[in-house]
N, C-alpha and C positions, 0 to 999 in steps of 0.2 A: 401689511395686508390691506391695508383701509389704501390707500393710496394706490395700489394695484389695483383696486375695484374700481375707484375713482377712474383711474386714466384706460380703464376696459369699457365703463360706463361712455367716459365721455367720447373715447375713438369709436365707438362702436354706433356712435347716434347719426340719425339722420337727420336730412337738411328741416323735415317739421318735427323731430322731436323736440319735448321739454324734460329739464333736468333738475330737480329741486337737490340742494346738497344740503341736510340739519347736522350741522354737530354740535352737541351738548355735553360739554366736560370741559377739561384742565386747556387752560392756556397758562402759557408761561413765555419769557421775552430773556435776551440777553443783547450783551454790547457786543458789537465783535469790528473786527479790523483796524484799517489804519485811521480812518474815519469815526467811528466809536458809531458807528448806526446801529440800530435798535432793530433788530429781529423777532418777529414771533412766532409762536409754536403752538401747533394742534399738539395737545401730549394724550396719544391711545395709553390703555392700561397697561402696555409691557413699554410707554417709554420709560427713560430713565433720565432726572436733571443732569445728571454726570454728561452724558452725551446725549444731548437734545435735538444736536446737531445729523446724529447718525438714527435716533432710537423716534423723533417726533415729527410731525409733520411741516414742515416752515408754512406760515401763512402767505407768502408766496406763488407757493404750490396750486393754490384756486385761480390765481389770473392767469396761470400760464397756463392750466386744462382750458379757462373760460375761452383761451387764444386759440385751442387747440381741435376744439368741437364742433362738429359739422353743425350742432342742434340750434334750434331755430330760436329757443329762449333758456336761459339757465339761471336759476336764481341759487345764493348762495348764503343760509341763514347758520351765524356764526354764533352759539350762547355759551361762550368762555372768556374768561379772565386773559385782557387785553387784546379782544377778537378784532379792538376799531385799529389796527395793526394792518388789519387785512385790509382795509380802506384805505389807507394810506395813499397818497398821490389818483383818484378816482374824482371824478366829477357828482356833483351835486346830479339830483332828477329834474326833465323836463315838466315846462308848464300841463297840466291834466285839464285845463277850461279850454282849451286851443280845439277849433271845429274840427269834426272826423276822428276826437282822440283814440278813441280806443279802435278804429279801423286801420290807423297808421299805427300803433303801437303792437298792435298783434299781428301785423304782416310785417314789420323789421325784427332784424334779429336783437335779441335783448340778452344781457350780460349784467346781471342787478345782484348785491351783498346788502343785509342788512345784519347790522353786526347787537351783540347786547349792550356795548358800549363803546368807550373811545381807548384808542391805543393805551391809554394808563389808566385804564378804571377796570378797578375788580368785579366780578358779580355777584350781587345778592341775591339771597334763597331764604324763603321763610318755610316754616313749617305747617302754618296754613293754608300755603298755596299750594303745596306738594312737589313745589318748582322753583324753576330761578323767574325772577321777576319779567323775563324776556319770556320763556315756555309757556308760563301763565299768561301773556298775552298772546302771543301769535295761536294758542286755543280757542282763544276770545274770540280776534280778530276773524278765523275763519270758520272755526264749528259755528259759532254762535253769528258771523254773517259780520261783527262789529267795523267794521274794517273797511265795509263799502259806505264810504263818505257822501257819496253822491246819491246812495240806493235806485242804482239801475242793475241791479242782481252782478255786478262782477265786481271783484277784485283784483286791482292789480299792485303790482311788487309797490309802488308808489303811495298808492292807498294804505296796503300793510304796513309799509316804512312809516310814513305818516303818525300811524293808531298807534305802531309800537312804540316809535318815540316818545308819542306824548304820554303812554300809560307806563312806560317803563320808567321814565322822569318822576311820573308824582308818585306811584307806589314806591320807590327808593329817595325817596324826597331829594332829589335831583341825582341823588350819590354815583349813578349811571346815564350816560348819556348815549343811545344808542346810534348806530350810523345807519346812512339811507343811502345807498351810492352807485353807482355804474361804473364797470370793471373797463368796460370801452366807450369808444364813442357813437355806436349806434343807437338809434330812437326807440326800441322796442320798450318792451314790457311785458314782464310776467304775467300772465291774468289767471284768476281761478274764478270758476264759475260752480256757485255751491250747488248743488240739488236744492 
């Protein structure tokens, strides 16, 4: 069902919408083929380990909507146990000091994943944050404004990647290392503009 929503959401956008995608729960990884590569999995409540293949979502699944999307920016924030799967083969962000940046990055289209961590790191949760150490940031990052590095009132997917990296580092005392990445090769950028 999540994935039928997904690929309704994303055939159904148009050329200026924006598409934020959060999920927060179980990932899980398996070897498969002749090759032994490393698969990941979004697992909703009714998958199942046995067939993860039939029952979970393959990580995957986000580059090939991010391909499929009329919409003009789509960010994709992953907080599960080996989300940096979904990053896999994706390019680094552009430079953010570069003149005009946020004029060129909010009229190309943008294809941005920041994940909780890297392809083999689990996620940490504490019970004072009420969260995994990635959710307890990107709260931060944008209720609380933490996020705009530069403070000219926006944030973009670059910015947030940025915060969350480095707060999701020191509060798991490195145990996580989150990803910052671009799904394609175009220059955009997510931006959120607080009230």
């Amino acid at each position: 069902k999540i994935q039928k929503e997904l690929y309704t959401i994303a055939n159904n956008a148009q050329a200026n919408d924006r598409i934020v995608f959060y999920f927060a729960g179980h990932g899980e990884t398996e070897t498969v083929g002749v090759d032994e590569k490393k698969v990941g999995y979004l697992m909703p409540v009714d998958g199942t380990l046995e067939d993860k293949w039939l029952t979970a979502i393959e990580m995957d699944v986000l580059k090939r909507m991010a391909h499929r999307s009329k919409a003009k920016h789509m960010l994709f924030m992953v907080d599960a146990c080996y989300g940096g799967l979904a990053a896999v083969d994706t390019r680094g962000l552009t430079d953010t000091a570069s003149p005009n940046y946020l004029d060129v990055v909010a009229n190309d289209v943008s294809r941005q994943i920041i994940t909780a961590g890297s392809e083999d790191q689990v996620v940490l949760s504490n019970d004072d944050w009420g969260h995994s150490a990635f959710t307890k940031n990107v709260i931060a990052a944008l209720q609380e404004q933490k996020a705009d590095s530069n403070l000219d009132g926006v944030i973009t997917g670059a910015e947030l990647g940025n915060y969350i990296q480095e707060k999701v580092a020191f509060d798991t005392e490195n145990a996580q290392t989150p990803q910052n990445r671009k799904l394609t090769t175009d220059d955009g950028e997510f931006i959120f503009i607080p009230n």
